[in-house]
Biopython code that builds the backbone (N, CA, C, O; Angstrom):
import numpy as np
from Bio.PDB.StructureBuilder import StructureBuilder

atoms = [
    (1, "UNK", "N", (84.501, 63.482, -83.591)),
    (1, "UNK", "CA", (83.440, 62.731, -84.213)),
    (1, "UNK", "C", (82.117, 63.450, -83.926)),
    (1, "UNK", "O", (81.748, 63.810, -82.808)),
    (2, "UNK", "N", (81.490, 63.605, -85.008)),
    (2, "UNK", "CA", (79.913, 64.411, -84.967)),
    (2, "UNK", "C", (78.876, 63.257, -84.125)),
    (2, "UNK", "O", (78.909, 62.032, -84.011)),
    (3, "UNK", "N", (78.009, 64.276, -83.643)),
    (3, "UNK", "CA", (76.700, 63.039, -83.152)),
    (3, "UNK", "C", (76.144, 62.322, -84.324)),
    (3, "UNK", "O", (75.781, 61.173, -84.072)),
    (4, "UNK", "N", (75.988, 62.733, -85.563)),
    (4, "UNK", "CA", (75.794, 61.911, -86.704)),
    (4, "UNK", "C", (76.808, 60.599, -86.855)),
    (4, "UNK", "O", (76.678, 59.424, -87.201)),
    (5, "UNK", "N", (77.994, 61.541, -86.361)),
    (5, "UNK", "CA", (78.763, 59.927, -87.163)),
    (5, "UNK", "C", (78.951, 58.736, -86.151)),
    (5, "UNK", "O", (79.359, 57.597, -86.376)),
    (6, "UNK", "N", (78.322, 59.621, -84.353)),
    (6, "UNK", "CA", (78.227, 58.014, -83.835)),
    (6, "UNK", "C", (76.939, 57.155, -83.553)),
    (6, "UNK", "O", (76.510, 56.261, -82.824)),
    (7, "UNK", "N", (76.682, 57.778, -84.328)),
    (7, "UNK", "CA", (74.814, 57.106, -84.143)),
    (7, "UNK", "C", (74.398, 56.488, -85.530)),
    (7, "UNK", "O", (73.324, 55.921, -85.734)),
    (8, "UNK", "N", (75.793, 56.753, -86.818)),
    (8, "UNK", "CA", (75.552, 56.404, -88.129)),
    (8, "UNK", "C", (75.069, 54.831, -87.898)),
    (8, "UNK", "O", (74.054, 54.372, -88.423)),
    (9, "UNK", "N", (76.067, 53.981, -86.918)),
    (9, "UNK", "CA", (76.330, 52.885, -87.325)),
    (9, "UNK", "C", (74.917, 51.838, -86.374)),
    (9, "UNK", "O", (74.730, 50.624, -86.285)),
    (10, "UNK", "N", (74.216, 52.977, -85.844)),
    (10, "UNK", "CA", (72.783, 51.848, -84.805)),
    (10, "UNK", "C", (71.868, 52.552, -86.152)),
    (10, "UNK", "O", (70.680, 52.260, -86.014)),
    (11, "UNK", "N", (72.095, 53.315, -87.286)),
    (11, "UNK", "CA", (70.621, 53.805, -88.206)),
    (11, "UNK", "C", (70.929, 52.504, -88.786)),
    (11, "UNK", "O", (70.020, 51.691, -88.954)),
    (12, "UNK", "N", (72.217, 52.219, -89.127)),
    (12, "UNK", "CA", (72.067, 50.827, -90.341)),
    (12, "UNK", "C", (72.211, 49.801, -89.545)),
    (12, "UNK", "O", (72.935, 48.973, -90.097)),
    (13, "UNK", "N", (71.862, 49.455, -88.500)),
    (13, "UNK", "CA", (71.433, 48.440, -87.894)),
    (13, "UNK", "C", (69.523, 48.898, -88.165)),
    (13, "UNK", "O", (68.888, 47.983, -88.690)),
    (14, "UNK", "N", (69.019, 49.693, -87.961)),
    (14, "UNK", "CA", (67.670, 49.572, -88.066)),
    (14, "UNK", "C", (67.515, 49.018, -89.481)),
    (14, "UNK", "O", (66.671, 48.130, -89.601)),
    (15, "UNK", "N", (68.306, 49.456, -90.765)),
    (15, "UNK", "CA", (68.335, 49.197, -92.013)),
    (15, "UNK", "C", (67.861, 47.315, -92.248)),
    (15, "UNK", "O", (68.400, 46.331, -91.742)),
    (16, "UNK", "N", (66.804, 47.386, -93.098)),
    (16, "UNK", "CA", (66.129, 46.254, -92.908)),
    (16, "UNK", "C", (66.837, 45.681, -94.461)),
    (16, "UNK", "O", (66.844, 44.463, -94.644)),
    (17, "UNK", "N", (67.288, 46.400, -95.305)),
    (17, "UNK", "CA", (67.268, 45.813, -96.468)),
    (17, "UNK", "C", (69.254, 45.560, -96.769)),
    (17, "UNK", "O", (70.030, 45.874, -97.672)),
    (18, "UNK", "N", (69.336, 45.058, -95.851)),
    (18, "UNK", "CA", (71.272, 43.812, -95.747)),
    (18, "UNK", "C", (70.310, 42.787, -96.160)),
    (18, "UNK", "O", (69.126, 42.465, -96.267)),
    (19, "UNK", "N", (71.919, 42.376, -96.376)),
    (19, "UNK", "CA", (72.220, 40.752, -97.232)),
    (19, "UNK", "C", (72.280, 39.796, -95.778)),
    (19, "UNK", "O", (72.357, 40.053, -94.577)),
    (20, "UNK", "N", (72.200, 38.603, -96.581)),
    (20, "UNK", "CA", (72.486, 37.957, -94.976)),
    (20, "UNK", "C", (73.483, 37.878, -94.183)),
    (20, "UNK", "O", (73.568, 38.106, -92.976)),
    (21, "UNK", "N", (74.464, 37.435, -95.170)),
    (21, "UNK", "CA", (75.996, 37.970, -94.445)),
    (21, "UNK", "C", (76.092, 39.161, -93.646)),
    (21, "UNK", "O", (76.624, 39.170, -92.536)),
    (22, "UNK", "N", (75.565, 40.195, -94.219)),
    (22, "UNK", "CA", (75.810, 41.755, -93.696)),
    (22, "UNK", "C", (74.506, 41.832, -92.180)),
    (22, "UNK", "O", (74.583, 42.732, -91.343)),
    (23, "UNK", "N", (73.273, 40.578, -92.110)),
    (23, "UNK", "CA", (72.305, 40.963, -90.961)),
    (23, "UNK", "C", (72.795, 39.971, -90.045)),
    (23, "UNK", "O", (71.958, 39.738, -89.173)),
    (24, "UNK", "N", (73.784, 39.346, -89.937)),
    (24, "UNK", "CA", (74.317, 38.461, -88.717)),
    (24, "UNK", "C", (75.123, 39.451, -87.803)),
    (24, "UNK", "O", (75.085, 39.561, -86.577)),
    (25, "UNK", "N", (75.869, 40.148, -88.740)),
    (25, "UNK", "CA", (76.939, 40.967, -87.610)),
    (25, "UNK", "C", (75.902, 41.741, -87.037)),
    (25, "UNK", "O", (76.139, 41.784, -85.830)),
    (26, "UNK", "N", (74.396, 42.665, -87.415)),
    (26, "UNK", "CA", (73.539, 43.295, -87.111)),
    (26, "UNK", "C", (72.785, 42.845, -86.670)),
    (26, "UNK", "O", (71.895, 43.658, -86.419)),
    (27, "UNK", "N", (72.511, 41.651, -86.303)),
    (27, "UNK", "CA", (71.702, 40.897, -85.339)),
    (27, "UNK", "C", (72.375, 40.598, -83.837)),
    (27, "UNK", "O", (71.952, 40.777, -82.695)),
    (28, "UNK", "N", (73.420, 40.147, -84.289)),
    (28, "UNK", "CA", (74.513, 40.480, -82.833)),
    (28, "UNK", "C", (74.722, 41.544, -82.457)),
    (28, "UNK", "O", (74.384, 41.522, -81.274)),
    (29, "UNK", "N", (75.126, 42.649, -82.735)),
    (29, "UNK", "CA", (74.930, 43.982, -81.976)),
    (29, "UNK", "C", (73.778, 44.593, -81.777)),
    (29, "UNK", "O", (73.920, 45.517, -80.976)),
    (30, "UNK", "N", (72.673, 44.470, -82.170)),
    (30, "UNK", "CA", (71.244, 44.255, -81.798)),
    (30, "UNK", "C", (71.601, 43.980, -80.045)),
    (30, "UNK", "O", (71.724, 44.589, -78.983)),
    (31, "UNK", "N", (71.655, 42.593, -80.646)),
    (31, "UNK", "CA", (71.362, 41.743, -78.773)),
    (31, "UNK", "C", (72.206, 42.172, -77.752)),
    (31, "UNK", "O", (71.978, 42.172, -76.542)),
    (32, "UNK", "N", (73.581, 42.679, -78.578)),
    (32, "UNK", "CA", (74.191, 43.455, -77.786)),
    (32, "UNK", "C", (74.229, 44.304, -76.799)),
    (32, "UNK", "O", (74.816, 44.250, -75.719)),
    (33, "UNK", "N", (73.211, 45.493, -77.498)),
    (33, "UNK", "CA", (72.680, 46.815, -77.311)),
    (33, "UNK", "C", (71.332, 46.480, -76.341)),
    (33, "UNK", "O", (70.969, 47.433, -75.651)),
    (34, "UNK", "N", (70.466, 45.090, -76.200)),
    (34, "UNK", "CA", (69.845, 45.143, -75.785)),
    (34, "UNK", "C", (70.237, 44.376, -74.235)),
    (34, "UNK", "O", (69.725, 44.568, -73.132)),
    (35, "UNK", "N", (71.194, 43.575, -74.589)),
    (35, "UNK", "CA", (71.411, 42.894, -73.066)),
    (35, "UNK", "C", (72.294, 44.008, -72.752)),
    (35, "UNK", "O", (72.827, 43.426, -71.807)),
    (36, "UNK", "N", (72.736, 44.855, -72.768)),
    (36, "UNK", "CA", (73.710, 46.256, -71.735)),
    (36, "UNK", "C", (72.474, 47.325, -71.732)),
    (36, "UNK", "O", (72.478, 48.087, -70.765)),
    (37, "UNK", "N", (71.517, 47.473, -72.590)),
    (37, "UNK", "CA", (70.204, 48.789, -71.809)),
    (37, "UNK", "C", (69.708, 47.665, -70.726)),
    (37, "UNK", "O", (69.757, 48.203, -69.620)),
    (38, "UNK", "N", (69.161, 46.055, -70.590)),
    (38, "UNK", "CA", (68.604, 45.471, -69.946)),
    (38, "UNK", "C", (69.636, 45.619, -68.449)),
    (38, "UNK", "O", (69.091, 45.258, -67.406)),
    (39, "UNK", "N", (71.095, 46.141, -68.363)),
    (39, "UNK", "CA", (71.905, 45.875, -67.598)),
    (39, "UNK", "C", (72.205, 47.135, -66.741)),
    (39, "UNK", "O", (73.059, 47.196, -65.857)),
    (40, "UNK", "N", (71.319, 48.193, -67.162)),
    (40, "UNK", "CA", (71.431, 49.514, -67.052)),
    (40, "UNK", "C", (69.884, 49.729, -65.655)),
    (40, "UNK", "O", (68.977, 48.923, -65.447)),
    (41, "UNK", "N", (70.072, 50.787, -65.115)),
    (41, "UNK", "CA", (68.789, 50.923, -64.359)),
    (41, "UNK", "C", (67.386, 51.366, -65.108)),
    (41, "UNK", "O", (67.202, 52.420, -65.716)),
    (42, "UNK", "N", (66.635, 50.509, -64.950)),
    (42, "UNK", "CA", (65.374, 50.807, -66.170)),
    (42, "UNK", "C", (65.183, 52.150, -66.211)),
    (42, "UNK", "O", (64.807, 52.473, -67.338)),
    (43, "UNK", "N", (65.289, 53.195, -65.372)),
    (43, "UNK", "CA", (65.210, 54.664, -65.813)),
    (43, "UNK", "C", (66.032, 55.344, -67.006)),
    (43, "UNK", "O", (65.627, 56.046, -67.933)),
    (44, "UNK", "N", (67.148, 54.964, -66.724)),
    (44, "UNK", "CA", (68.797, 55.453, -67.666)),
    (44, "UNK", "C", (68.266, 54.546, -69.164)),
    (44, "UNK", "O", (68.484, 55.070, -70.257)),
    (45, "UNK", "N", (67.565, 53.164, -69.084)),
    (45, "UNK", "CA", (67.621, 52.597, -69.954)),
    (45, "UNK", "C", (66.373, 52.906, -71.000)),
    (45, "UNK", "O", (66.329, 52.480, -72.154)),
    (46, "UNK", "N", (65.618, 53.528, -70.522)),
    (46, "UNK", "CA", (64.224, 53.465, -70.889)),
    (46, "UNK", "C", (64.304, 55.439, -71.884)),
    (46, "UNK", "O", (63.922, 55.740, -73.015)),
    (47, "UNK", "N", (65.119, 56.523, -70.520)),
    (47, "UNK", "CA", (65.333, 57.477, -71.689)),
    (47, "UNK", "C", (66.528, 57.222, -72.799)),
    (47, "UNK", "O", (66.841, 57.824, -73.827)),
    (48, "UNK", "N", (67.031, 56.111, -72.160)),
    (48, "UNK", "CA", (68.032, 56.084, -73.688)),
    (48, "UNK", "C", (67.069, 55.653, -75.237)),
    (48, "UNK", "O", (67.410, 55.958, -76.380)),
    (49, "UNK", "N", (66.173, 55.097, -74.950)),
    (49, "UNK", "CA", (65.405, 54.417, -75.144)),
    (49, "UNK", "C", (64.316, 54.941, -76.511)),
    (49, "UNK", "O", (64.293, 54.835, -77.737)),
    (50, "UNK", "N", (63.554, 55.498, -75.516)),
    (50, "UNK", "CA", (62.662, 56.862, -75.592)),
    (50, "UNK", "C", (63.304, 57.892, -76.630)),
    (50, "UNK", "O", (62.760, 58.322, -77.647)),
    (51, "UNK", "N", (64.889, 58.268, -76.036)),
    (51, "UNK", "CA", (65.451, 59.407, -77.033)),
    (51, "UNK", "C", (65.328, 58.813, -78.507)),
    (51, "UNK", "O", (64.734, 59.263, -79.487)),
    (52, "UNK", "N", (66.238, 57.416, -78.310)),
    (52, "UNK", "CA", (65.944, 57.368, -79.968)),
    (52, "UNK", "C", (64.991, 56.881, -80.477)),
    (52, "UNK", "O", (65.251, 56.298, -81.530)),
    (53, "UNK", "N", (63.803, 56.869, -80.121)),
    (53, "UNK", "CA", (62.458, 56.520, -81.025)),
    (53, "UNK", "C", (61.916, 58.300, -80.920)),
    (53, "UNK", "O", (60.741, 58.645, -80.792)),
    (54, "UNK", "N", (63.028, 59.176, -81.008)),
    (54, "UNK", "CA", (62.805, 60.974, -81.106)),
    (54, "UNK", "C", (62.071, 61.461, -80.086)),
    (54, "UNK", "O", (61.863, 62.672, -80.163)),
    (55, "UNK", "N", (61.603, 60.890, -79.132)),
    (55, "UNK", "CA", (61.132, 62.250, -78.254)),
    (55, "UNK", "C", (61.911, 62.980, -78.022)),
    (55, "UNK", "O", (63.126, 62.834, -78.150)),
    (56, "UNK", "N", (60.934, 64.514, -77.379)),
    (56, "UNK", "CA", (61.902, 65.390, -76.907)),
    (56, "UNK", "C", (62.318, 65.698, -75.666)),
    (56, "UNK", "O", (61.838, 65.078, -74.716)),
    (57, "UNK", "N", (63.346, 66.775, -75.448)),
    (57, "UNK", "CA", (63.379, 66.468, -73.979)),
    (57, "UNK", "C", (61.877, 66.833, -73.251)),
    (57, "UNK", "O", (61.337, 65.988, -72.536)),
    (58, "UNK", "N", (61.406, 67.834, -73.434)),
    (58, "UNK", "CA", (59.528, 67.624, -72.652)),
    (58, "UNK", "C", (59.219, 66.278, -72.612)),
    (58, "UNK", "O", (59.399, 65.661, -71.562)),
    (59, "UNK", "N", (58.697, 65.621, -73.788)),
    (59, "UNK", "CA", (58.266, 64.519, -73.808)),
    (59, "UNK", "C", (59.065, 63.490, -72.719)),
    (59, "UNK", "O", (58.488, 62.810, -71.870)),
    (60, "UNK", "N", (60.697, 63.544, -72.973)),
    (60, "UNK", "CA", (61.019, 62.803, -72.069)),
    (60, "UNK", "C", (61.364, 63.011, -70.367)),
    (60, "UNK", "O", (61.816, 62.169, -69.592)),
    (61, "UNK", "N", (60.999, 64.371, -70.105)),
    (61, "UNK", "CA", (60.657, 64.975, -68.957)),
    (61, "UNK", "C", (59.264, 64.442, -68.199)),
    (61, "UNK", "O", (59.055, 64.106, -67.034)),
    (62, "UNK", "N", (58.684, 64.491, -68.995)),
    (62, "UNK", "CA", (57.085, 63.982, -68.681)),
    (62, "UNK", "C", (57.166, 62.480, -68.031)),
    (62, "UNK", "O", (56.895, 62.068, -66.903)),
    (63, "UNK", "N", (57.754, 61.696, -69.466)),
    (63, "UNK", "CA", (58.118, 59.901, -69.063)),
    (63, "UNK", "C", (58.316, 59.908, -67.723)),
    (63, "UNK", "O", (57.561, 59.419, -66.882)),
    (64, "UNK", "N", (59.602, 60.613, -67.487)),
    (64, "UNK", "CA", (60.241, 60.196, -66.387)),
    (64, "UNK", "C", (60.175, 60.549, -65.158)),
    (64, "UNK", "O", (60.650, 60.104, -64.113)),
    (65, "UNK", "N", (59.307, 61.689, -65.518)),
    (65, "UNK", "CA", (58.474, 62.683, -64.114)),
    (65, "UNK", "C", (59.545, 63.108, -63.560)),
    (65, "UNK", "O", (59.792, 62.541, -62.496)),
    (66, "UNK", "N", (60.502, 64.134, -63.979)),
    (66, "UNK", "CA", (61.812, 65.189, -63.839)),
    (66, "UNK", "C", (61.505, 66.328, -64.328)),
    (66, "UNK", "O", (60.401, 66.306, -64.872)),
    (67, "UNK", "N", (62.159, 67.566, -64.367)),
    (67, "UNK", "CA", (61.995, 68.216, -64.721)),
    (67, "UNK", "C", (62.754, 68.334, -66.667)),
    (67, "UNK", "O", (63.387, 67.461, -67.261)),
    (68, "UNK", "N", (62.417, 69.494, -67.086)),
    (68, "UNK", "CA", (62.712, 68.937, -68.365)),
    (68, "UNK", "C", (64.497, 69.353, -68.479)),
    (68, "UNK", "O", (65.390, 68.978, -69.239)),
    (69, "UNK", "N", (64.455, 70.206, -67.436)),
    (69, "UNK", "CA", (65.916, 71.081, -67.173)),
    (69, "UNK", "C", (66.805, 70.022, -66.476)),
    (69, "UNK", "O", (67.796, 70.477, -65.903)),
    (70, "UNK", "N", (66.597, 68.579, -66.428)),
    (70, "UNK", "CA", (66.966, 67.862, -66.086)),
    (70, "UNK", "C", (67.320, 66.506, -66.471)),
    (70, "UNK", "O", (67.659, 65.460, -65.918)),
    (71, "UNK", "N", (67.067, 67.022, -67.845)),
    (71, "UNK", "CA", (66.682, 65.739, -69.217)),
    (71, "UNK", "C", (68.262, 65.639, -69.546)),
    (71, "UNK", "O", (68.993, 64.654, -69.447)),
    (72, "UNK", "N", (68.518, 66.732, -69.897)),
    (72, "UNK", "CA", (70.423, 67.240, -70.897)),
    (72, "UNK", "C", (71.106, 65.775, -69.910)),
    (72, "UNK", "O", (71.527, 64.718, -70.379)),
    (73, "UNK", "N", (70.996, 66.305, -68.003)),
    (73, "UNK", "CA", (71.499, 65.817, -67.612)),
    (73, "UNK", "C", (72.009, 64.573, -67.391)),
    (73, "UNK", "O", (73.140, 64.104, -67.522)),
    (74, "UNK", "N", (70.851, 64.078, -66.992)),
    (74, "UNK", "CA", (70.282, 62.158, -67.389)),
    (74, "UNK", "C", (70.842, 61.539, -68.554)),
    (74, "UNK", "O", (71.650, 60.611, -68.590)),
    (75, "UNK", "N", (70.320, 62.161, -69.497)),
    (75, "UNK", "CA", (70.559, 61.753, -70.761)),
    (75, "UNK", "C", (72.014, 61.363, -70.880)),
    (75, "UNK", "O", (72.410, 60.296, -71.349)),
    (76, "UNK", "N", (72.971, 62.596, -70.282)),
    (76, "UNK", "CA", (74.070, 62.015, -70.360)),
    (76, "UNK", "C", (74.917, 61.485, -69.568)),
    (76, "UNK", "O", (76.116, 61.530, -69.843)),
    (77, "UNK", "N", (74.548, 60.999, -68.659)),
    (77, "UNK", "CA", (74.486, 59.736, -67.710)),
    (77, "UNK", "C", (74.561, 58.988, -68.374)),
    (77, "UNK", "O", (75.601, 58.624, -68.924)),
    (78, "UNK", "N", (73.081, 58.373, -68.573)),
    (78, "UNK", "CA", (72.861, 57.171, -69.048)),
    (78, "UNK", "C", (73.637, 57.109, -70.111)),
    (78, "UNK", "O", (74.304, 56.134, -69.768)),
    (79, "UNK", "N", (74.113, 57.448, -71.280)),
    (79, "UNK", "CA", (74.809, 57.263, -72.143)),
    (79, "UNK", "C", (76.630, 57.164, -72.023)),
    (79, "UNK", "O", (77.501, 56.787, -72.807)),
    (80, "UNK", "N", (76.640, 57.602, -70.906)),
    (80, "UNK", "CA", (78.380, 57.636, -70.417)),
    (80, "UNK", "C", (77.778, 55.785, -69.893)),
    (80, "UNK", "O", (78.051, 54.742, -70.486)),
    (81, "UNK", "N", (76.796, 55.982, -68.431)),
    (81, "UNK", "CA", (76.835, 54.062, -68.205)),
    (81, "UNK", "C", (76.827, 53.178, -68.954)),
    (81, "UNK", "O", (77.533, 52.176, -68.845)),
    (82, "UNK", "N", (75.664, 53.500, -70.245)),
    (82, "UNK", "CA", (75.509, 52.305, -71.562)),
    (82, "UNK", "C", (77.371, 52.490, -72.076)),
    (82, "UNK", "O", (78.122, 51.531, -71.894)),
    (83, "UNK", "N", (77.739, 53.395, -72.505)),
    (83, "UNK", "CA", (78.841, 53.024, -73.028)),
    (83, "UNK", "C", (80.011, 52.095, -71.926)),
    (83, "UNK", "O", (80.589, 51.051, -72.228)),
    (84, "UNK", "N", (80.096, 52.710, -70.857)),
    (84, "UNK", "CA", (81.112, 52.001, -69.935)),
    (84, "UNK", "C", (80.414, 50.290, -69.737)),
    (84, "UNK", "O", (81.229, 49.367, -69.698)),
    (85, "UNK", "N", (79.086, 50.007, -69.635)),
    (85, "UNK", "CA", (78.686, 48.894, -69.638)),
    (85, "UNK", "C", (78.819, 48.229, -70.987)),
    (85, "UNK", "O", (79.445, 47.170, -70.999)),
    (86, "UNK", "N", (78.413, 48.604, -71.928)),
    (86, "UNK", "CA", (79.211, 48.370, -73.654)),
    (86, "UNK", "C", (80.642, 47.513, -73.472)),
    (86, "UNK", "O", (80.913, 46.341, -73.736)),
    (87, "UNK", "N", (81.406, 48.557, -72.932)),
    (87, "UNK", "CA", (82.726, 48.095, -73.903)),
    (87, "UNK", "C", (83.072, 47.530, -72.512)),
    (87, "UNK", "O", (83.867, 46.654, -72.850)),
    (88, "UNK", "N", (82.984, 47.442, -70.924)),
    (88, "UNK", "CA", (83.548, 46.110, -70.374)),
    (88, "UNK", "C", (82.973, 44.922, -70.867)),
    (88, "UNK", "O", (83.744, 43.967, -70.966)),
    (89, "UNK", "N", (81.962, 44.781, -71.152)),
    (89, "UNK", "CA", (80.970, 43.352, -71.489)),
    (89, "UNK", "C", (81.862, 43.117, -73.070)),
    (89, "UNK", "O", (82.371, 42.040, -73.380)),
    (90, "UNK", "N", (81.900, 44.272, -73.871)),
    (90, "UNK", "CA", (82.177, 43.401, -75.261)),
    (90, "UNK", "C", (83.296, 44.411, -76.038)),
    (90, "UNK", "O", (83.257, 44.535, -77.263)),
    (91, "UNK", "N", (84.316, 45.135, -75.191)),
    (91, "UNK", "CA", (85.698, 45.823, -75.251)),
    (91, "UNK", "C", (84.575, 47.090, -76.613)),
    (91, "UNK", "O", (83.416, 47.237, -77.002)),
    (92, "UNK", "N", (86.129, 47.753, -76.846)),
    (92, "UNK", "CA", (85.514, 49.456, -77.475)),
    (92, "UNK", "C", (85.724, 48.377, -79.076)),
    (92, "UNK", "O", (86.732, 47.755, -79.413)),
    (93, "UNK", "N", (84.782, 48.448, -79.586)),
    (93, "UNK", "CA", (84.127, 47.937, -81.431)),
    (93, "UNK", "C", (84.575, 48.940, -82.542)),
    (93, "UNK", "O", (84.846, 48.755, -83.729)),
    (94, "UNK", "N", (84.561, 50.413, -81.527)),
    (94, "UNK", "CA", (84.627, 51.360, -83.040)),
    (94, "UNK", "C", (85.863, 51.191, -83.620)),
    (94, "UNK", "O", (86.131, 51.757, -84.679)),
]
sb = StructureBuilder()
sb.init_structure("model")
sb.init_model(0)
sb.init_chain("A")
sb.init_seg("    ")
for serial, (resi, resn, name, xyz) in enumerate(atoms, 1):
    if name == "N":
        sb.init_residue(resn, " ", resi, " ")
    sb.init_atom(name, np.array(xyz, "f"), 0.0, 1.0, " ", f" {name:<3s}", serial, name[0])
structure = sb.get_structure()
């Protein structure tokens, strides 16, 4: 699976223009996504965070006062914890 195709399904959650039927299931994984970053250590949660509103790693080197050679790393941390905190709280969705 490409990084496109697992990040397809949080772009059409930003997607403002669903039906209503189609913004309930996207309102729940919303809250989802937000009570497991809230469950995460505000550092891990904040560059997960940060990454997808596009900074870069500098930018998110700076945030976090690390080095930037130290961003790759974090980054994928936090994204191995959000997922393991994900799917015990609400099992694997894909």
């Amino acid at each position: 699976m490409t990084r496109r195709e697992r990040y397809e399904p949080l772009l059409r959650l930003a997607d403002g223009g669903s039906s209503p039927e189609e913004a309930a299931p996207a309102d729940q994984e919303r809250g989802r996504v937000r009570l497991t970053l809230l469950s995460l250590r505000r550092e891990r949660a904040m560059l997960l965070v940060l990454r997808g509103q596009g900074l870069s790693y500098d930018e998110l080197a700076d945030a976090a006062g690390v080095a930037p050679s130290s961003v790759g790393t974090l980054l994928r941390s936090a994204r191995e914890g959000f997922r393991k905190e994900y799917i015990s709280r609400y099992g694997d969705t894909r």
